[in-house]
C-alpha positions in Angstrom: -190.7 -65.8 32.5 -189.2 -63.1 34.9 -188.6 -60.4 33.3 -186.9 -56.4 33.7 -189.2 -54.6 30.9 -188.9 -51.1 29.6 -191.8 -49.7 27.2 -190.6 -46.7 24.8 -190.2 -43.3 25.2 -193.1 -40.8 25.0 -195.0 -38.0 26.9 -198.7 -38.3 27.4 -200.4 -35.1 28.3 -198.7 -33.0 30.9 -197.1 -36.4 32.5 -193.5 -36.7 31.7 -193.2 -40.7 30.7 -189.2 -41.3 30.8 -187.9 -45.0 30.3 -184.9 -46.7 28.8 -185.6 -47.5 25.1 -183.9 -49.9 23.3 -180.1 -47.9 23.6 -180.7 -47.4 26.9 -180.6 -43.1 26.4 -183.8 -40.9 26.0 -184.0 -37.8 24.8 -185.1 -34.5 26.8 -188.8 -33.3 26.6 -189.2 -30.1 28.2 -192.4 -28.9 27.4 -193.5 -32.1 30.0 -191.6 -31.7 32.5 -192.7 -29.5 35.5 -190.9 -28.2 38.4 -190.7 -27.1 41.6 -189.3 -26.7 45.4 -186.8 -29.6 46.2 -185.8 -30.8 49.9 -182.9 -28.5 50.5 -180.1 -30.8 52.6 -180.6 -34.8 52.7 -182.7 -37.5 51.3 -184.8 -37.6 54.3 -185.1 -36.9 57.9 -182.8 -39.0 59.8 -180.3 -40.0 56.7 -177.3 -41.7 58.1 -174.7 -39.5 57.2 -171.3 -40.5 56.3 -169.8 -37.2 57.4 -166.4 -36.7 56.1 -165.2 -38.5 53.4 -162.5 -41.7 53.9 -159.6 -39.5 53.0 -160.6 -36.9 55.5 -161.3 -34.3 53.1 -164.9 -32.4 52.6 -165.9 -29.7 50.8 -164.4 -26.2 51.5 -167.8 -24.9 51.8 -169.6 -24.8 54.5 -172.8 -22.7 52.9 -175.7 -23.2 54.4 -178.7 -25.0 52.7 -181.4 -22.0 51.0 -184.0 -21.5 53.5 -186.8 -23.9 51.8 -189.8 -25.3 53.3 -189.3 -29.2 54.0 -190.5 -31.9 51.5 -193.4 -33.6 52.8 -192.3 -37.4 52.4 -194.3 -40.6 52.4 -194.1 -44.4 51.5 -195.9 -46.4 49.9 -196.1 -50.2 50.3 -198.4 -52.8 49.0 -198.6 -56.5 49.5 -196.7 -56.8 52.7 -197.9 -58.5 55.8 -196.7 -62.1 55.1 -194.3 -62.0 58.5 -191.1 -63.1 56.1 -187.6 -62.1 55.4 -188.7 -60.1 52.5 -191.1 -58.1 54.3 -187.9 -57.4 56.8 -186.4 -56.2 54.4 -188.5 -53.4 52.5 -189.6 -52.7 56.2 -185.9 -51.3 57.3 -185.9 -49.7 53.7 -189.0 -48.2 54.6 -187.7 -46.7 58.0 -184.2 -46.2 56.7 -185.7 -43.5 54.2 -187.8 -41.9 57.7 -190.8 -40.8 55.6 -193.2 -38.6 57.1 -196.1 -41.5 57.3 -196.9 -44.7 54.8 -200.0 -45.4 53.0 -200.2 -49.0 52.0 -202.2 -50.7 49.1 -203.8 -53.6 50.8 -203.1 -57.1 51.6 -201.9 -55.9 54.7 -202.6 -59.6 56.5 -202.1 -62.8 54.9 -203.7 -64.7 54.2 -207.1 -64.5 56.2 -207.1 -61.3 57.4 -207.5 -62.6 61.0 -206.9 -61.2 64.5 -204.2 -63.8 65.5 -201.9 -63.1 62.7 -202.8 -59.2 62.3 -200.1 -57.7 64.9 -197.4 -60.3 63.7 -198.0 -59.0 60.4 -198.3 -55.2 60.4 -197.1 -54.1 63.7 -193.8 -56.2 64.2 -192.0 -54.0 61.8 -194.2 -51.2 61.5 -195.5 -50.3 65.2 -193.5 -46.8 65.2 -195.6 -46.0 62.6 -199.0 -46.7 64.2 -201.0 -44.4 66.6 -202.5 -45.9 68.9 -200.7 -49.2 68.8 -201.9 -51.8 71.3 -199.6 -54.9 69.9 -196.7 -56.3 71.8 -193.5 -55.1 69.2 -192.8 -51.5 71.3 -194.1 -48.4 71.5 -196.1 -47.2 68.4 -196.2 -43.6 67.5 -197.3 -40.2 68.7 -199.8 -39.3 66.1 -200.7 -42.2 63.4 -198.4 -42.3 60.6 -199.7 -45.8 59.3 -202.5 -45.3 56.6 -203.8 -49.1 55.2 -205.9 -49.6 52.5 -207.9 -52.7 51.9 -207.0 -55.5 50.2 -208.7 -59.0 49.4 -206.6 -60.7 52.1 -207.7 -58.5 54.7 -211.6 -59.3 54.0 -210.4 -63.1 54.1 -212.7 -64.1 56.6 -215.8 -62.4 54.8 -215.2 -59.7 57.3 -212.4 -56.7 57.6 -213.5 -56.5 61.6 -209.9 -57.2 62.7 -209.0 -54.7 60.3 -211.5 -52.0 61.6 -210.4 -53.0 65.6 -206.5 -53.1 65.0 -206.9 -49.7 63.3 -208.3 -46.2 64.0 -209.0 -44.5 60.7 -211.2 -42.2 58.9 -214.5 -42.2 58.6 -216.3 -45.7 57.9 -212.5 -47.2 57.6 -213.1 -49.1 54.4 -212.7 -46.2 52.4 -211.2 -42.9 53.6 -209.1 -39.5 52.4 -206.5 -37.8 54.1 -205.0 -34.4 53.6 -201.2 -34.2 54.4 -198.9 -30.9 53.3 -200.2 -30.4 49.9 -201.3 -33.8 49.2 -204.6 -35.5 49.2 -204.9 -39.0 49.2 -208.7 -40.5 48.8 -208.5 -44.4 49.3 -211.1 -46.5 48.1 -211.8 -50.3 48.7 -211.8 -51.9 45.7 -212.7 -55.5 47.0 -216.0 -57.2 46.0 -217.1 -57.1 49.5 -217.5 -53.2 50.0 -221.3 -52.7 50.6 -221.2 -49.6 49.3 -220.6 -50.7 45.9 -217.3 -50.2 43.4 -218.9 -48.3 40.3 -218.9 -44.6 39.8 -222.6 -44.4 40.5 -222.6 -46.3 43.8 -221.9 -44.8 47.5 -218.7 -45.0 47.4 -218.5 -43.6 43.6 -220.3 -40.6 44.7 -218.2 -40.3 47.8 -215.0 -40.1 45.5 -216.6 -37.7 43.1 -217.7 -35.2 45.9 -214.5 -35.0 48.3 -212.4 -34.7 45.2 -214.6 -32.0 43.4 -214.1 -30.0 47.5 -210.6 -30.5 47.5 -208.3 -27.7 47.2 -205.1 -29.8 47.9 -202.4 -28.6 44.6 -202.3 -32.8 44.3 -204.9 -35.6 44.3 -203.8 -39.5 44.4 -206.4 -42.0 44.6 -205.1 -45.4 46.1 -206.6 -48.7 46.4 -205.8 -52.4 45.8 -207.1 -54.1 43.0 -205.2 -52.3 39.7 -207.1 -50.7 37.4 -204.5 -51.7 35.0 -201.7 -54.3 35.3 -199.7 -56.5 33.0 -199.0 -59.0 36.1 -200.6 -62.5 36.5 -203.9 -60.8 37.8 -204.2 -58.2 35.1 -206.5 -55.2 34.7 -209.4 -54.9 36.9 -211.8 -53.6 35.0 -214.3 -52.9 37.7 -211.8 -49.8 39.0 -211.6 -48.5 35.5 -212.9 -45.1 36.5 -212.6 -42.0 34.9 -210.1 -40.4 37.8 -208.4 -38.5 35.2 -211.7 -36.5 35.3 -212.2 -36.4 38.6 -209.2 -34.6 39.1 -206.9 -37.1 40.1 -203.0 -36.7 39.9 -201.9 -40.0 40.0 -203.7 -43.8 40.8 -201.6 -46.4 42.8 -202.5 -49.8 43.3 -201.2 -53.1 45.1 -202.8 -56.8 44.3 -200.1 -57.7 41.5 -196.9 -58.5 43.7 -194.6 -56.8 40.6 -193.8 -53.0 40.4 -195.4 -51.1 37.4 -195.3 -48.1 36.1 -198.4 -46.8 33.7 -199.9 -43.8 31.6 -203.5 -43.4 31.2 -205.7 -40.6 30.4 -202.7 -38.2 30.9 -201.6 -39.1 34.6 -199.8 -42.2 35.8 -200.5 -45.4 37.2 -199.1 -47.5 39.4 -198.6 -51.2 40.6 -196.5 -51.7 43.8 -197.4 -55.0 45.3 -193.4 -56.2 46.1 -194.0 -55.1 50.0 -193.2 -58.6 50.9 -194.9 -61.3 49.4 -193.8 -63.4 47.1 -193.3 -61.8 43.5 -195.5 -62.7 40.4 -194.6 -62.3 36.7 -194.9 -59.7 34.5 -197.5 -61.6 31.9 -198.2 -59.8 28.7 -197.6 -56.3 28.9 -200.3 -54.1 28.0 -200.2 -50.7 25.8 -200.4 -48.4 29.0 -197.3 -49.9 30.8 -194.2 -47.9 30.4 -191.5 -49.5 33.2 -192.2 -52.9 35.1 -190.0 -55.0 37.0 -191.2 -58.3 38.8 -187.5 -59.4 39.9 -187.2 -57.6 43.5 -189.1 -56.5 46.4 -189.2 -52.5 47.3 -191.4 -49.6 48.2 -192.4 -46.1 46.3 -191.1 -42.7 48.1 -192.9 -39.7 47.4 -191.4 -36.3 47.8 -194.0 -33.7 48.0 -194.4 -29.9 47.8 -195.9 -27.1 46.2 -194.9 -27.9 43.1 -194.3 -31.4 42.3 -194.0 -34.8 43.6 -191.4 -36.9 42.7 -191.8 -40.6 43.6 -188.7 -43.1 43.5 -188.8 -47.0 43.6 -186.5 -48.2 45.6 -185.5 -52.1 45.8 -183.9 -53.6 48.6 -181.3 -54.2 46.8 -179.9 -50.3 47.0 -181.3 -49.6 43.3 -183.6 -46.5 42.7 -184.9 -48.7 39.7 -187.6 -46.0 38.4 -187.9 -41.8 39.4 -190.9 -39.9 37.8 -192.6 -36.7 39.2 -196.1 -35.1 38.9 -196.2 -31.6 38.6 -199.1 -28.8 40.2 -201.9 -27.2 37.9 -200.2 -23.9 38.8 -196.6 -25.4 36.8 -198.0 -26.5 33.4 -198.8 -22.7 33.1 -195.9 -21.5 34.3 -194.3 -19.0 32.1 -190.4 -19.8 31.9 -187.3 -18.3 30.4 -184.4 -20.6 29.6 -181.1 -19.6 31.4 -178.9 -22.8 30.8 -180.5 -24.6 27.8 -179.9 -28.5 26.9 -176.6 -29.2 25.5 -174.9 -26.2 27.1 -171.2 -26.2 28.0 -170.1 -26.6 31.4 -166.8 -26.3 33.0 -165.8 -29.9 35.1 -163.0 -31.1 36.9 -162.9 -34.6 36.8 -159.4 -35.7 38.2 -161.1 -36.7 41.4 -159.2 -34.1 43.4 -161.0 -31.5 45.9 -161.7 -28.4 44.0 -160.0 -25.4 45.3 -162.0 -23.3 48.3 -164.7 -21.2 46.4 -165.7 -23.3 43.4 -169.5 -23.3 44.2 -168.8 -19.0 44.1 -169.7 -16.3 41.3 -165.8 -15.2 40.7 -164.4 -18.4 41.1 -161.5 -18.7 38.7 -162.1 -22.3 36.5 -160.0 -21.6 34.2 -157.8 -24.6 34.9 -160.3 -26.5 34.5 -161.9 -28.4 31.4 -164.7 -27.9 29.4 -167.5 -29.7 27.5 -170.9 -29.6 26.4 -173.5 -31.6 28.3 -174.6 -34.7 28.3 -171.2 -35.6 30.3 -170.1 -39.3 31.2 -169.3 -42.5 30.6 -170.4 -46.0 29.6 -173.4 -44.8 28.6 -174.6 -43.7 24.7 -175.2 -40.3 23.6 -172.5 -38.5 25.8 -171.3 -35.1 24.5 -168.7 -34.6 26.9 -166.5 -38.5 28.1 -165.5 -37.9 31.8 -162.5 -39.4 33.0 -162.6 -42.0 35.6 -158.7 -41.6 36.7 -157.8 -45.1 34.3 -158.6 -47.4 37.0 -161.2 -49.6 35.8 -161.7 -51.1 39.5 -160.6 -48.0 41.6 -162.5 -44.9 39.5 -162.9 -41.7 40.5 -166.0 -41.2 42.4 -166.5 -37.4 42.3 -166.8 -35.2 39.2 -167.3 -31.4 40.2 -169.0 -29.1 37.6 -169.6 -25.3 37.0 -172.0 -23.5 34.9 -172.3 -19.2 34.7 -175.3 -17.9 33.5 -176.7 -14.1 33.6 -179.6 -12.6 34.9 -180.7 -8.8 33.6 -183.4 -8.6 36.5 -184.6 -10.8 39.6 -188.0 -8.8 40.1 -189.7 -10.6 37.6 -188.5 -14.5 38.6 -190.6 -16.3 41.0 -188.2 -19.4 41.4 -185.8 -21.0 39.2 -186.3 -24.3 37.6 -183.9 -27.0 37.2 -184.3 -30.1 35.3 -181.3 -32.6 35.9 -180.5 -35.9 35.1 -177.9 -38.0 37.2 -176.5 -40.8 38.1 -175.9 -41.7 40.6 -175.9 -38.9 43.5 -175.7 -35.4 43.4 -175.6 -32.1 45.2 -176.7 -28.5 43.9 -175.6 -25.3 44.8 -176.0 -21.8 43.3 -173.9 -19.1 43.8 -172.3 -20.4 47.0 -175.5 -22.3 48.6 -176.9 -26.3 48.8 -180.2 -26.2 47.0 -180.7 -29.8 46.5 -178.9 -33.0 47.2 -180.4 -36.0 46.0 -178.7 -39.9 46.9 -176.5 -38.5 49.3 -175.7 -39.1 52.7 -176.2 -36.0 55.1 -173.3 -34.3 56.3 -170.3 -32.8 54.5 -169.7 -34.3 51.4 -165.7 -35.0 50.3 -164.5 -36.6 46.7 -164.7 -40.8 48.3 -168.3 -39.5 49.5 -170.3 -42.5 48.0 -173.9 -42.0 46.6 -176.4 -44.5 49.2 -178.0 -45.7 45.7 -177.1 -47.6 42.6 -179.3 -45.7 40.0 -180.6 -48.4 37.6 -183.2 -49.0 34.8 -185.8 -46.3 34.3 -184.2 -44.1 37.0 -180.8 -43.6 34.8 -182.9 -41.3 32.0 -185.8 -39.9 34.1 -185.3 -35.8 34.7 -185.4 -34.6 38.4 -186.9 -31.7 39.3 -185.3 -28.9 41.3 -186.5 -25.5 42.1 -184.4 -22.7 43.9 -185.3 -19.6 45.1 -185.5 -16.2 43.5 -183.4 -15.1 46.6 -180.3 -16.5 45.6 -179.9 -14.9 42.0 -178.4 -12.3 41.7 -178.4 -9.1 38.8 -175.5 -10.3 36.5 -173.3 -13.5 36.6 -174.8 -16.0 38.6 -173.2 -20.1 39.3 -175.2 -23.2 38.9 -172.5 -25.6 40.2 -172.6 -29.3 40.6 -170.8 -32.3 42.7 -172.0 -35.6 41.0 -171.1 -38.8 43.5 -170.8 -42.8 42.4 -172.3 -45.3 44.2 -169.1 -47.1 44.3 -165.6 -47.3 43.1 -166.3 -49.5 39.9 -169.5 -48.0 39.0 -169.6 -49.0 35.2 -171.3 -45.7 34.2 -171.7 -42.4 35.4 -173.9 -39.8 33.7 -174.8 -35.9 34.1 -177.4 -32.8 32.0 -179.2 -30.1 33.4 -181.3 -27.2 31.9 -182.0 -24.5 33.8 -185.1 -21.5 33.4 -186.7 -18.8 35.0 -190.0 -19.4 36.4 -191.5 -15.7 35.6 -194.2 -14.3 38.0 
């Protein structure tokens, strides 16, 4: 049976594990959560922007974004290269969201693995990725952006040789690692056929163990095919079941299972995303590590990296961000934080659906017009503090809600960053006192009250906390202005929903 499953609630380590429960709500836990720098202006490089609202109105600021260094993004796909409609469509997902590069998680040629069906396969919708490309789709890229891993498919013919001439990676090509920003992938082939062995004592074992212990990199992914651990038709492999926890690994990500999955084991996640293109399996009998799986659409992972955290979303083709989690650096578990806006707070909102007046992102801004309410704020959604209005249109709702928060700062010498924690749905942007810091599922350009968000967020997404960092630049000694424009994805959006904390990272 096809099935949408949630497992409960709970935090596992440092990893912040965030699903739906039962009631659909979940309850904040801070001490799990890590933070850090956020993309400043736009999902991604290349957004289409929807500019000015419909109604010709935009936002009376025009503040410039906080000078932040850019997210490093990435991709990552799995179970792809079938040559079908599905695999269409994750692939104009895929370069809809512009990520830096993709790193895929095998079975990147069905179902042999062989020359003739290779470029067909991979390079039809994923040439401008590939460096050098030698296939007849178009011009491939600059400098290779296109990182496969192996999968059983591709060693099809008892050989990965068309694998090996179609692409130029590192090292012997069957396993490899890659350092990009402040990421460090190390993939490993997890097929039987790897001569060099798939136990931690063989070559490629020791391989792992070694780069990892020399790497420096703030995070550490290993990626492969076969899933350690998986509640789809294939199930666990227990071969892979290798202490990466203890290694020093951040996160594991797998393909082979054509279902997304979302896992906690020894304190770091897990993951299964296999719905690149091929044809979806069932989730079978879930197993006590899985916390979110869905084997009902096809999608790929996007990873946001920088110094502080990664946050991955899974996004379907059909417009859902169905699951958001993040993985935070060594140096943010020991962060030392003071709380500024705590949970629950009260926040001033205006929720009529009409352009606030010039200034309302400012410190002196005069709000006192406009309501009031402790957080969470929405509707059609349980545990709300605060009901927002949606203008009594069922069919025609509002779509933009604008909030304001003041806080006060004694001193900014001893604050390295600030840390926000926020939970939306479905877009939103972030400004404090006066500039963008963060806008998440939102077009680029200027934003205006019909701006729609480009994402339904569904599932796990709608209780996971997002991440935000701003700079100690901004703050100022005395009143400061965390203020907030949260965007539907449409006009009858059943639900809308909004909380944020906010804390001092101390230096």
């Amino acid at each position: 049976m096809r099935s949408l499953c949630v497992a409960v609630v709970s935090v596992v380590g440092p990893f912040l594990v965030v699903a739906c429960g039962a009631d659909g709500s979940a309850e904040p836990m801070l001490t799990a959560a890590e933070a850090g720098t956020a993309t400043p202006v736009g999902d991604a490089p290349g957004d289409a922007g929807a500019g000015p609202s419909a109604d010709g109105a935009t936002s009376p600021e025009a503040a410039a974004p906080a000078t932040l260094p850019p997210a490093l993004r990435f991709a990552l796909i799995g179970d792809y290269g079938v040559d079908t409609a599905n695999e269409q469509a994750v692939a104009e997902l895929v370069i809809a969201e512009a990520p830096d590069f993709i790193v895929t998680l095998g079975d990147n040629n069905y179902p042999l693995g062989e020359a003739s069906t290779i470029d067909a396969h991979i390079g039809k919708y994923y040439h401008s990725f590939i460096a050098p490309y030698t296939g007849i789709y178009g011009p491939g890229a600059t400098v290779n952006r296109f990182w496969p891993c192996l999968g059983n498919h591709d060693w099809g013919t008892d050989s990965m040789q068309p694998y090996a001439d179609y692409f130029a990676l590192p090292g012997n090509e069957r396993y490899w690692d890659l350092v990009r920003g402040t990421v460090h992938f190390f993939c490993l082939d997890s097929d039987p056929h790897e001569p060099d062995g798939r136990t931690p004592a063989s070559v490629q074992g020791t391989w792992l163990t070694g780069e990892m212990a020399k790497s420096t990199a703030p995070f550490k992914f290993v990626v492969m095919h076969h899933p350690p651990y998986s509640s789809g038709e294939h199930g666990s492999t227990t071969t892979m079941q290798w202490p990466y926890a203890s290694y020093g690994a951040d996160a594991v990500f797998a393909g082979h299972d054509h279902t997304y999955e979302r896992l906690s084991h020894d304190g770091i996640p897990y993951l299964v995303q296999g719905t690149g293109g091929a044809a979806n399996y069932d989730i079978v009998t879930t197993i006590p590590q899985s916390v979110y799986a869905n084997d009902l659409t096809h999608g790929a992972t996007f990873g946001r990296a920088d110094d502080h955290f990664v946050v991955f979303e899974s996004i379907t083709t059909g417009k859902d961000i169905d699951d958001l989690f993040f993985v935070p650096s060594q140096k943010d578990k020991s962060a030392v934080r003071r709380t500024l806006v705590e949970a629950g707070a009260s926040w001033s909102f205006k929720d009529d659906g009409a352009l606030p007046s010039a200034g309302w992102t400012n410190v002196g801004f005069d709000a006192s017009a406009w309501k009031a309410g402790a957080g969470p704020f929405g509707y059609g959604r349980p545990g709300l503090k605060t009901t927002l209005s949606f203008g009594g249109n069922a069919s025609q709702k509002h779509v933009t809600t604008w909030l304001r928060r003041t806080f006060d700062v004694a001193s900014v010498d001893d604050v390295a960053w600030l840390r926000i924690m926020m939970k939306k749905d479905d877009g939103a942007a972030l400004y404090l006192n006066g500039t963008e810091i963060y806008r998440t599922n939102l077009p680029s350009g200027a934003l205006g009250p019909q701006t729609l968000a480009r994402y339904r967020v569904d599932a796990a997404a709608e209780t996971a906390w997002e991440p935000v960092a701003a700079p100690a630049s901004l703050l100022r000694v005395g009143e400061n202005v965390m203020a907030i424009e949260l965007h539907q994805v449409n006009v009858a959006s059943p639900d809308v929903y909004f909380e944020a904390t906010v804390e001092a990272v101390l230096r």
